[in-house]
N, C-alpha and C positions, 0 to 999 in steps of 0.2 A: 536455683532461684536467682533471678537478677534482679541490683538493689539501684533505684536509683538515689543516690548520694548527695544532700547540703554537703557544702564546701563551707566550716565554720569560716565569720567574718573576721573583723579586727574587733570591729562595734558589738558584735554578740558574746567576742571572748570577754573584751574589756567590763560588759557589762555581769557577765557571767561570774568572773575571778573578782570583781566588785561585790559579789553577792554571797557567794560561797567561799567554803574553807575547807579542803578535806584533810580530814584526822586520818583515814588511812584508805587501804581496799585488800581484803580477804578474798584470794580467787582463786577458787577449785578450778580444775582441767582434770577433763577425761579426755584423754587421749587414744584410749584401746578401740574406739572405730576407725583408728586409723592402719589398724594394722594389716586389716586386708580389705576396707573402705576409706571413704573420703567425710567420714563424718569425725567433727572436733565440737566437744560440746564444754560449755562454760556456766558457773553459777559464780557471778562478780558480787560480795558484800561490798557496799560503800559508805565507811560514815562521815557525814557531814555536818558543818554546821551551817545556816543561814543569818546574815544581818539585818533581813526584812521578813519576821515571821510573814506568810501570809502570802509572799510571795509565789511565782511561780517560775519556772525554767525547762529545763530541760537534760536528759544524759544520751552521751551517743552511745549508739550500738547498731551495727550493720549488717544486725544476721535475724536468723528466724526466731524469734522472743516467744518461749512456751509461758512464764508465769515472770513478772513483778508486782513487788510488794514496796510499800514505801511506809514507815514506822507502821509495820505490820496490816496496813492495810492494801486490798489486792486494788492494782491500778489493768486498767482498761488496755491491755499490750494491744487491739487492733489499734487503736488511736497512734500506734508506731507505724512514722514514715521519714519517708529519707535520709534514713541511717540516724536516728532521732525518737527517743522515747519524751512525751510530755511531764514533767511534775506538777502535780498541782498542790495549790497551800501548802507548801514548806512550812513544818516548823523551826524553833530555834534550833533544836539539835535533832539531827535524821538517819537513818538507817538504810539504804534503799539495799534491795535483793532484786538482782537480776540473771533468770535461770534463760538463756542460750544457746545456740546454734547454730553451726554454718556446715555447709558439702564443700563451698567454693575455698576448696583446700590444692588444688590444682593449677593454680592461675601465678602464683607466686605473690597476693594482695593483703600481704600482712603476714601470710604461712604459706607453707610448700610443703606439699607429702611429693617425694620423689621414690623411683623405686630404681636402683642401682640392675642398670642393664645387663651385668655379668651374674651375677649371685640371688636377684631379687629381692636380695633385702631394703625396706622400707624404714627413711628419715624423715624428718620432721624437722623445718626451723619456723622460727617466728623474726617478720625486723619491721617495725612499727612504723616508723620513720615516713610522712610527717605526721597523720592522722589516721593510722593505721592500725592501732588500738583496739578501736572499735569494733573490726571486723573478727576479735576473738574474744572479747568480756566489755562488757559492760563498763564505761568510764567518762569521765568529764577529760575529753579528748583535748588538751592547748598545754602548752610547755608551762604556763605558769600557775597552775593548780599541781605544786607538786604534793606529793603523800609517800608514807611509806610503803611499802606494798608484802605481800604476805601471799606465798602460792603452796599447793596444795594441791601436786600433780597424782594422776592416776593415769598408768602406763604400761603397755605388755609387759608383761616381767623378763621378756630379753631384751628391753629398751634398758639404756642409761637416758638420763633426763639431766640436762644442766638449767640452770638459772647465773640469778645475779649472784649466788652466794653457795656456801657448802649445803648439803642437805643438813636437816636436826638429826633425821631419821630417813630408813628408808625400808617399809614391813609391807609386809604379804596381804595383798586385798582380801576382803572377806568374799567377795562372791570373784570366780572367775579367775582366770590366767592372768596375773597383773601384779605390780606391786605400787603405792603409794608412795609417794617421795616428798616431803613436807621441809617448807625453806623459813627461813627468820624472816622478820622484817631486812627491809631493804632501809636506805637509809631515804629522807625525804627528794624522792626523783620523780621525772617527768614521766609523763606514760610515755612518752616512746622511746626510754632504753632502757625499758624493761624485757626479759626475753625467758621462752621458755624452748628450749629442744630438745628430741628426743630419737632415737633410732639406737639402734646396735651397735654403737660406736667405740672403736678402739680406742683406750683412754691412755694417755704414760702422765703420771704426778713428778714434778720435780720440788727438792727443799731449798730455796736459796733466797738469803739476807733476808730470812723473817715473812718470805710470801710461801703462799703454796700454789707453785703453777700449775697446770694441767694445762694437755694438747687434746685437741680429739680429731680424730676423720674416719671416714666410715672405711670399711673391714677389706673391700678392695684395694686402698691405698696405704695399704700398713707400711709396706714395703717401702714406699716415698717416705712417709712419716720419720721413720723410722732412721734414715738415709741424712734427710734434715734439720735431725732431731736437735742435735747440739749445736747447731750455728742457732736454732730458733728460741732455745733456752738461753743463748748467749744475747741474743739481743733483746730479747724478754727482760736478763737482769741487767743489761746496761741501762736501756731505757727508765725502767723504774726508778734505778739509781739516781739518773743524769736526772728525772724530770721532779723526782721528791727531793734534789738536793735545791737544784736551781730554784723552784718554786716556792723553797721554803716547806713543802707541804707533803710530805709522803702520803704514798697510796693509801686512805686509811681504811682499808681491807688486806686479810690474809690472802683470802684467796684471788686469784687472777685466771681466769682460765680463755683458751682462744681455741675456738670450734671451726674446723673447716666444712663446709657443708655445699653439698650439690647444687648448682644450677643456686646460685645467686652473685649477680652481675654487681661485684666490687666488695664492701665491706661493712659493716656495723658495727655502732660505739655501745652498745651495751652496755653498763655499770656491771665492771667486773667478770663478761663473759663476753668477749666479743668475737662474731661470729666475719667467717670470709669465706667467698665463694671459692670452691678449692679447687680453682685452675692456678691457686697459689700454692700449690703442690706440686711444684713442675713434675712431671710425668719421666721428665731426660733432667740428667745432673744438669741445674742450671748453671747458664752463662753468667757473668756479674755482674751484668745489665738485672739479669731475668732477680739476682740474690739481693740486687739494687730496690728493684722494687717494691721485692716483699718486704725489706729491711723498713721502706717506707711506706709501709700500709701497718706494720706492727707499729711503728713511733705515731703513725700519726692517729689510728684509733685509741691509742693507749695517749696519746697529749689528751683527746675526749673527753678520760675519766676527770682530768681537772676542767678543760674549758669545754662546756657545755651540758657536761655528767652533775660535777659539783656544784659550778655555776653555770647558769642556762639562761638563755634569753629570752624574753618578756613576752616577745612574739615575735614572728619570721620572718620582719624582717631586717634584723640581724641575725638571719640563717648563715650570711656570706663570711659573718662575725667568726662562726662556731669552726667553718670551714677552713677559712683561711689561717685563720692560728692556727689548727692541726695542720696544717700542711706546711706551716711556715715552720713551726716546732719542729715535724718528724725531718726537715734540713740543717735545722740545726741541731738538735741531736744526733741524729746520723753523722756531720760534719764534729763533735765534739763528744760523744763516745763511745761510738764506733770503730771498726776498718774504714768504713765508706768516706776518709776524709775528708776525699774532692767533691762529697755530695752538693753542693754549690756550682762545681762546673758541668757537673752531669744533669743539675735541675734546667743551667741558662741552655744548656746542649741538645737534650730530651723533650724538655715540659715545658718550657717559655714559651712559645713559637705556638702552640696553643690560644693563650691570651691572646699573642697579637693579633692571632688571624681574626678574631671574635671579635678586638675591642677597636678595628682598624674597617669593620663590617657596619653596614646598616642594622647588623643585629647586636652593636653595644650596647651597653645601657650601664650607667652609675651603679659603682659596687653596692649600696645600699639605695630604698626607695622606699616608697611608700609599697605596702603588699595589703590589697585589701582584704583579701582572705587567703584561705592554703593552697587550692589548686594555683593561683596568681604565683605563692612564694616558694613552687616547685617548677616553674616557668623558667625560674633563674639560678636553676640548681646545674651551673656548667663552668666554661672556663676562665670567665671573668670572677665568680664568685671563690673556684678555689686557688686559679694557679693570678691572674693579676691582684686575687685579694693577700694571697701572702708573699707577693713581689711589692706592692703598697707597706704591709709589716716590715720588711724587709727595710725599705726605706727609712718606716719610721725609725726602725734600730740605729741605721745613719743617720738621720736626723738631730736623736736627740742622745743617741749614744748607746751601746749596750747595756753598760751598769743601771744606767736610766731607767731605761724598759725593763732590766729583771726586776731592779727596784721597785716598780710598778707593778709589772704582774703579781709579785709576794702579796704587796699591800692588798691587793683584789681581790687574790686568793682569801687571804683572812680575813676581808672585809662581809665576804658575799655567800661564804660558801654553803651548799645547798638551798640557797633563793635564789630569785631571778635579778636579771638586772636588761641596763640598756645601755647603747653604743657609749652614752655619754661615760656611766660609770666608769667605763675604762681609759677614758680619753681625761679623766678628773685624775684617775691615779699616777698616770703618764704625765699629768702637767703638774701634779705635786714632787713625784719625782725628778724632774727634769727644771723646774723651774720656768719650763718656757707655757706662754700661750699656745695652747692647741688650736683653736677655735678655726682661724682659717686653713690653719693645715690641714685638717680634718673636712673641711667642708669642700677644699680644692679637691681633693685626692676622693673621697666618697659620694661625692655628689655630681661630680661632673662625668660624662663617660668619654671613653675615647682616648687616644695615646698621643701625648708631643710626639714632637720630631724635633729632635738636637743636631744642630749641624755646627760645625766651627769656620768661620770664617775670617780666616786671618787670626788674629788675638781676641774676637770676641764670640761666646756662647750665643749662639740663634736658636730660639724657642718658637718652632709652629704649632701651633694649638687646633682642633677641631671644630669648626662652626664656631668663629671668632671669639672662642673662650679667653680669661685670663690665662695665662702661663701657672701650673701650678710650680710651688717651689722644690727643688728639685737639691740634692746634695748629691754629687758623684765624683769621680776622679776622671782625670786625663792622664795616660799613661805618655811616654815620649820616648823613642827608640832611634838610634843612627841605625842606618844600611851602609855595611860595611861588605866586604867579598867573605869575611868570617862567618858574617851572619850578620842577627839584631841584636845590637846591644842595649840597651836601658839606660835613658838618660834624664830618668827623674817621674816623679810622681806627685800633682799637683791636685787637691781639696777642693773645690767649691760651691758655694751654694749656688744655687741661679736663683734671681728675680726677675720678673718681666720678661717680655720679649727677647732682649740681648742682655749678656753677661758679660764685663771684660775679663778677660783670665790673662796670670803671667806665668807663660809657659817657658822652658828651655827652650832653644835651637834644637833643630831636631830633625829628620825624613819622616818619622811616622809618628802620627798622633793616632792614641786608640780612646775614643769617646767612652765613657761609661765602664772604664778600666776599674775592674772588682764587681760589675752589674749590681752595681747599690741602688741602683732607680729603675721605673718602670718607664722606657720611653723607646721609641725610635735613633735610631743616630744616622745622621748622614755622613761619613768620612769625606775631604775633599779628596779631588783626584789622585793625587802620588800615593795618600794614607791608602787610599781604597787599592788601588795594584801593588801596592808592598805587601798587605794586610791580605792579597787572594795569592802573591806569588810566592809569598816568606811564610805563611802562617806555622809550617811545622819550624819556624827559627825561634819562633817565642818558647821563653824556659817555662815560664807558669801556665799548668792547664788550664786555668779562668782566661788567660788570654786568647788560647787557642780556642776555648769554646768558645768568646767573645767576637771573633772572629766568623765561627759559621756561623753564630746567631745574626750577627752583623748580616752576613750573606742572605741570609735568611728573612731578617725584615726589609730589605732593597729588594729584593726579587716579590715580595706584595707591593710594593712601594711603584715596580715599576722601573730600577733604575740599574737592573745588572740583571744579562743575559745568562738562561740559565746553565747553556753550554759554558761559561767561565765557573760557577758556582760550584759546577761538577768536577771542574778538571780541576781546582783548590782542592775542593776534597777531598780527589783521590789524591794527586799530590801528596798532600796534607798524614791519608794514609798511611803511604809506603815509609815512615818513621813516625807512626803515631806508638807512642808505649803505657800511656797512662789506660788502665783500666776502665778507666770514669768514662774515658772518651770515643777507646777504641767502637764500641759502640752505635754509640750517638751519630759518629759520624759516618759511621756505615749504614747505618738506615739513613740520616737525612742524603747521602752519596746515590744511595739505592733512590730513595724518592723523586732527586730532582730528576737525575738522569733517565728515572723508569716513568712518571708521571708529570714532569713540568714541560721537556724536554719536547720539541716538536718531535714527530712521527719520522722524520729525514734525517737528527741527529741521535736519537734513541738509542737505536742498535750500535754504533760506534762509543758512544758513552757508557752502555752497558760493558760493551767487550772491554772498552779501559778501563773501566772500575773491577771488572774481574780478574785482568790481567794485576793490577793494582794487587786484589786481594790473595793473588796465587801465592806472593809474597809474604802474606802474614800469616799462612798456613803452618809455619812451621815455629811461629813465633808462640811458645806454651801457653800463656796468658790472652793470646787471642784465635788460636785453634781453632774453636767452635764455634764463634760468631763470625768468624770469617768463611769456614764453610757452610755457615749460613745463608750470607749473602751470596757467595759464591752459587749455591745451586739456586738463587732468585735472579742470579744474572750470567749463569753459564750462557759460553756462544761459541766457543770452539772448542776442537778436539781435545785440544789439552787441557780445558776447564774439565772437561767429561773425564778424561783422565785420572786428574788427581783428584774427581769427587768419588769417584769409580773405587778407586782405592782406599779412596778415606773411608769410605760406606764397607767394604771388606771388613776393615781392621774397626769397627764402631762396634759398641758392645751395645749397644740400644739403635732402634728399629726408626731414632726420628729424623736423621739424615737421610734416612733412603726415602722416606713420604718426601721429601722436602724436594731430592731429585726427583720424586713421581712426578710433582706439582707441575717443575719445570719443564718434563718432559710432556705433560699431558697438554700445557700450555703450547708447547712447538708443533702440538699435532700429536704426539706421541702417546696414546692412552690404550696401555698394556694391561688388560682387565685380568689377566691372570696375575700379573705380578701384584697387583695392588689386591686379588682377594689372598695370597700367602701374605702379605702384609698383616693385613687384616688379622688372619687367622692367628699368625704368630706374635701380638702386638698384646700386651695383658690388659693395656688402657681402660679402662672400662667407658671411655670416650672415645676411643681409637674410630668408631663409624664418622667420628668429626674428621680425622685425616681424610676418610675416603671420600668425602663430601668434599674436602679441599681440593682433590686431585679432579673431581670431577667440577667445582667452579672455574677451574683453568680451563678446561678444554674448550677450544672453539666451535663447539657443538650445541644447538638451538635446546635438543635431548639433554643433554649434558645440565644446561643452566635449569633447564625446566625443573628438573631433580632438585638441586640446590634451592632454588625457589620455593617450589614447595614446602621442604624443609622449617626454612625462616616464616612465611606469611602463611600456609596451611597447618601444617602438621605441629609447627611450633616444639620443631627437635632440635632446634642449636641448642645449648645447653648458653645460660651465660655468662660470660670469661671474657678477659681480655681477649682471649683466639679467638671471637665472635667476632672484632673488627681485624684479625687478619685474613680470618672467610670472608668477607667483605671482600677487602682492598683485590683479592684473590678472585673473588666474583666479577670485580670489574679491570677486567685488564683493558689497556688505553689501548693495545695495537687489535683489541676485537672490538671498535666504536660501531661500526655497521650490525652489526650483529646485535652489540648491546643494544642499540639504538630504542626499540621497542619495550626493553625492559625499564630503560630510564623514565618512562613515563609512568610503565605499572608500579613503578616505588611512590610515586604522589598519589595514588589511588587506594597503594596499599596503606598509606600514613592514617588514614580515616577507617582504618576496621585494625589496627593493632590492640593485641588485648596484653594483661598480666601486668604486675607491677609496673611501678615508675622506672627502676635500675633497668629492668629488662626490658622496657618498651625505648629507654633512653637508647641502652647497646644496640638495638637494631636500628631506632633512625639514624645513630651515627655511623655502625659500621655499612649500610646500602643507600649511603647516598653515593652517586657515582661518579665520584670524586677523580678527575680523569678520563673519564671514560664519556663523558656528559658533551653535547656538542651546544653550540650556541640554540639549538630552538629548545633542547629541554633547559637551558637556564633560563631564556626566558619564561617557561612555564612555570619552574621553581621559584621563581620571584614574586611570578602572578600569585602562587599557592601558599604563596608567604604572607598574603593578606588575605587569605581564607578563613574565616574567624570560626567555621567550623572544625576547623582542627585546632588540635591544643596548644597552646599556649606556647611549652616546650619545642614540639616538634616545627612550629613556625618560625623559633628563632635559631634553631639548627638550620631550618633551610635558608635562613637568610645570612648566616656567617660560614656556613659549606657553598653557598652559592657566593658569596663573594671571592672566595679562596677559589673557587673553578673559573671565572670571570678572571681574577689572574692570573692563573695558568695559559688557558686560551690566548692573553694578552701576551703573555711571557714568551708564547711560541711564537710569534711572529717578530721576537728582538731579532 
């Protein structure tokens, strides 16, 4: 059945949570047509109260409605339309029953029944998130009607079933193969993180400082589980520690549990059970990039349970609110009680460079706005709302200080917790703490969109601003270095605010200024001439990693900017390589090394820039700590005999199967597509995603056959699974040195944007990973720009094409420095 869907408004929630109050919601699930169908059937109780007996409203629900009842009388379920049941005459206190139904259990729109390709056992998740509720019980669908909730699952009896909390009980159905698993109240939370899953899943409980953890993934990845078990219990109790200590507020739940589950594209904050797409499973002992990551998808859904779980926001939109604190927490967590402690120069190194390309695009826009309704406040679920909104945090921290801001967050915490609130509450406890006025700072920095540009010129700070805005106020450092034949020595570090357009600053005597030394702000920096060739010749001279990644970040906003060719860009950072040793960075700067020189890089200096980068990388092969990410890059940039060589041998001596896909790739890319080697791959590979590698071998090939496959895949058969590796199939789909070829397909991706199905996360990961970023020639940008004011596609996908098409428009631009 297809539903067509109201998008609640601002004015029908406002008027809605005006009117009602819910005391709680009792929701049965049957789940056992799922075990060898697609049927999930629901009976949602809701009791409410009303402050206009008499009244009338409404409850979403977006499935097939067999029977409700409203203070026991039977209501008229055809009168249900677009994902909308009518109430009529409320009274003071109300009861409503609503018995349920959905098949559209396949789509990933709320739930996902997946069925694991090696073993065929069948999982079940549920992630709500924004209004996604509806599509599985009956509820008053908006972040600020929260309730307790109360479930009452029925489940084959070889499923485990998690929720937000332990079960009471867990007995034997009376009819049928099945068992019953019955949960507590939850405490007063929003409908959408609340969660029910269920499948055959591997469970390990750990006991530590008063919680009860639990892992779960399904029965083919025991083995990984298994593998990563104690780094994931370690940062499980750091985390909880660092964030109930700072916050004043411990977890106030035993239980904590974190669900890896098939095919869902990123993570969810669940109260108490948050669930991750388990390509966070790495498949091959991760790199500490790859342990990077997960470290910060565990802090940052786990910051959730305080900002947004406990306290949540009014309406969405302060969604960027929810977002950016998690993201801004699980850096500083990670940074303070972790290993990861250069998590700061591996954020400016990795993940900043994001924002800019977005907030430096015709497709910025002001971290907070007006959201008229929900489809509008999932339009701006991207990288201005998570990575420049907790680069903004960040600042505030410099602003008004740390102690400030924890100070602040405590008070909030106990002010607010389990109600809602809005932007201002937090910006009131910040300005009690801090003593300073918020008011403009908050409205510079949230209301405006678009990034300064800092440049120094001579002794004073120069602020360019976007479409002749005020300069917002900015606090950062200027670091100051001699060039000496020893190297860069440090000769001082200077505080300042900016106001206005120019800033005087009194700096030392010095050869190199580094703007924005600690990346305390969120802006652009222009270096004058000598800073900017010390800063691309010297970068491996700087002792601190925040410099060195400040550095390629630096590199990295001038090459959008327009003002540093990208053949210099590459050869800093291989340079830069051949004594890079920090962990944080080895990394970071090996993919942005890979990027510029593989896809910024005209078509005439490409291959020379590859080979030096790989020549570069031959060198960190033997370095322990960066082995594997260097044979990583290594076989995305092999070019001569002796790259083949020593991967040749590395692939010998690997006790896992993912370096040799990795030289398939390359090789299928050079022409080289060995159908036998790649089906003993295949064969001998346990992945139960492993048909993803062969899929990768075959988006490399320069074969029209080859891409059709791949294609298919993504926009027909809807088989990528998705994962971060869904944007390296991508990037892999579109190589820049097959543009002729691609040529035809860059167009079927605007075609294909208007018939994408399945959730938001999934439909998000494919418009970004095939846009053809590189590969895209000047007439398909101009069509992407045309289809960027197409108002029949969404929202979302419009403003993807219009900060991917700005980011391709600089490249094209770049290749002709």
């Amino acid at each position: 059945m297809t539903l067509t869907l109201s998008s609640l408004t601002q004015d029908e929630a406002a008027a809605r949570s005006a009117l009602l109050e819910v005391q709680r919601y009792d929701i049965e699930v049957d789940m056992t047509g799922l075990l060898e169908g697609e049927l999930f059937a629901s009976r949602s109780t809701i009791t409410f109260t009303c402050s206009e007996p008499g009244a009338t409203t409404f409850v979403d629900v977006a499935m097939d409605v067999a029977r409700a009842t409203l203070n026991g009388a039977d209501l008229d379920v055809s009168a249900c339309a677009d994902g909308r049941l009518p109430l009529p005459a409320l009274a003071a206190d109300n009861v409503l029953v609503v018995e349920a139904s959905t098949t559209n259990t396949s789509s990933g729109e709320g739930i996902l029944r997946t069925v694991d390709p090696t073993d065929k056992l069948v999982y079940v998740w549920t992630s709500l998130e924004p209004d996604e509720a509806r599509r599985v019980w009956a509820c008053f669908d908006q972040p600020d009607l929260k309730a307790p909730h109360r479930f009452v699952v029925t489940a084959p009896s070889s499923w485990l079933v998690t929720s937000n909390g332990a079960p009471e009980s867990v007995v034997d159905a009376e009819d049928g193969d099945a068992r019953v698993w019955t949960y507590p109240d939850t405490p007063r939370l929003s409908t959408y993180v609340v969660v029910v899953n269920a499948g055959p899943f591997h469970e390990v409980r750990r006991q530590h400082d008063g919680h009860d953890l639990g892992f779960y993934c399904r029965q083919s990845l025991v083995p990984v589980l298994e593998r990563d078990l104690d780094e994931l219990v370690t940062l499980t109790r750091q985390g909880l520690a660092f964030f109930g200590e700072r916050f004043a507020c411990p977890f106030p739940q035993e239980r904590y549990d974190q669900v890896f589950v098939p095919n869902l594209g990123g993570a969810m904050e669940n109260w108490g059970c948050v669930t991750y797409g388990d390509g966070q499973l790495f498949r091959t002992p991760p790199t500490h990039a790859q342990r990077g990551v997960r470290a910060e998808f565990i802090f940052h859904e786990m910051a959730h349970m305080w900002f947004g779980d406990l306290v949540t926001m009014q309406w969405w939109d302060d969604l960027w609110l929810n977002e950016a604190f998690a993201s801004w927490a699980a850096n500083w967590g990670m940074a303070g009680a972790s290993e990861f402690t250069d998590q700061w120069a591996t954020f400016l190194a990795a993940g900043k460079r994001t924002a800019y390309e977005m907030d430096m695009s015709p497709a910025r826009h002001a971290i907070r706005g007006d959201v008229a309704d929900v489809s509008s406040a999932m339009s701006n679920f991207d990288a201005i709302t998570y990575v420049k909104g907790q680069s903004v945090l960040h600042q505030l921290v410099a602003y008004i200080g740390e102690d400030a801001f924890v100070e602040g967050l405590r008070d909030y915490f106990a002010r607010y917790a389990f109600t809602n609130t809005r932007l201002d509450d937090l910006m009131d406890c910040y300005s009690r703490a801090s003593g300073r006025d918020l008011s403009a700072w908050t409205k510079a920095w949230l209301d405006e969109a678009g990034t300064d540009v800092i440049s120094l010129e001579g002794d004073t700070l120069v602020v360019e601003t976007p479409d002749g805005q005020e300069p917002r106020p900015h606090r950062l450092d200027v670091a100051v270095f001699d060039a000496t034949d020893e190297g860069l020595s440090p000769v001082g570090r200077t505080s300042v605010e900016i106001g206005g357009t120019s800033t005087p600053v009194d700096l030392p005597a010095g050869d190199l200024r580094l703007l924005n030394a600690g990346d305390l702000t969120f802006a652009a920096v222009k270096p004058d001439a000598d800073s900017l060739r010390l800063m691309l010749e010297r970068i491996d001279q700087l002792d601190d990693p925040l410099d060195r990644s400040l550095v390629a970040a630096t590199a990295g906003q001038l090459l959008l900017l327009g003002d540093v060719a990208p053949r210099d860009v590459a050869a800093a950072l291989t340079r830069a390589l051949a004594s890079e040793t920090s962990p944080a960075l080895v990394e970071p700067f090996l993919a942005q090394a890979l990027l510029v020189a593989d896809r910024w890089a005209p078509a005439t200096e490409s291959p020379a820039l590859l080979r030096a980068l790989a020549d570069a990388v031959v060198g960190l092969v033997d370095v322990p700590d960066a082995r594997q990410a260097a044979l990583r890059t290594l076989a995305a940039s092999a070019s001569t005999d002796e790259h083949w060589a020593v991967l040749d041998r590395a692939v010998e001596q690997a006790t896992d199967l993912d370096l040799a896909w990795r030289c398939a790739v390359r090789r299928s890319e050079l022409g080289d597509l060995d159908e036998d080697r790649v089906a003993r791959l295949l064969e001998s590979d346990p992945d139960p995603d492993a048909g993803m590698r062969r899929l990768a071998v075959l988006a490399a090939h320069p074969t029209v056959e080859a891409k059709e496959e791949v294609w298919k895949a993504f926009f027909v058969d809807y088989a990528v699974p998705a994962s971060r590796e869904t944007l390296v199939l991508g990037s892999t789909f579109w190589r820049p040195g097959q543009a002729e070829l691609l040529a035809p397909f860059t167009h079927r991706y605007l075609d294909e944007l208007h018939m994408l199905k399945g959730g938001l996360l999934n439909q998000g990961l494919t418009i970004r990973a095939m846009y053809p970023l590189g590969a895209g020639d000047e007439t398909f940008l101009a069509a992407a720009e045309a289809a960027a004011d197409d108002t029949s596609l969404m929202a979302y996908a419009r403003n993807q094409l219009r900060s991917n098409s700005f980011v391709l428009g600089r490249v094209l631009a770049a290749r002709r420095l």
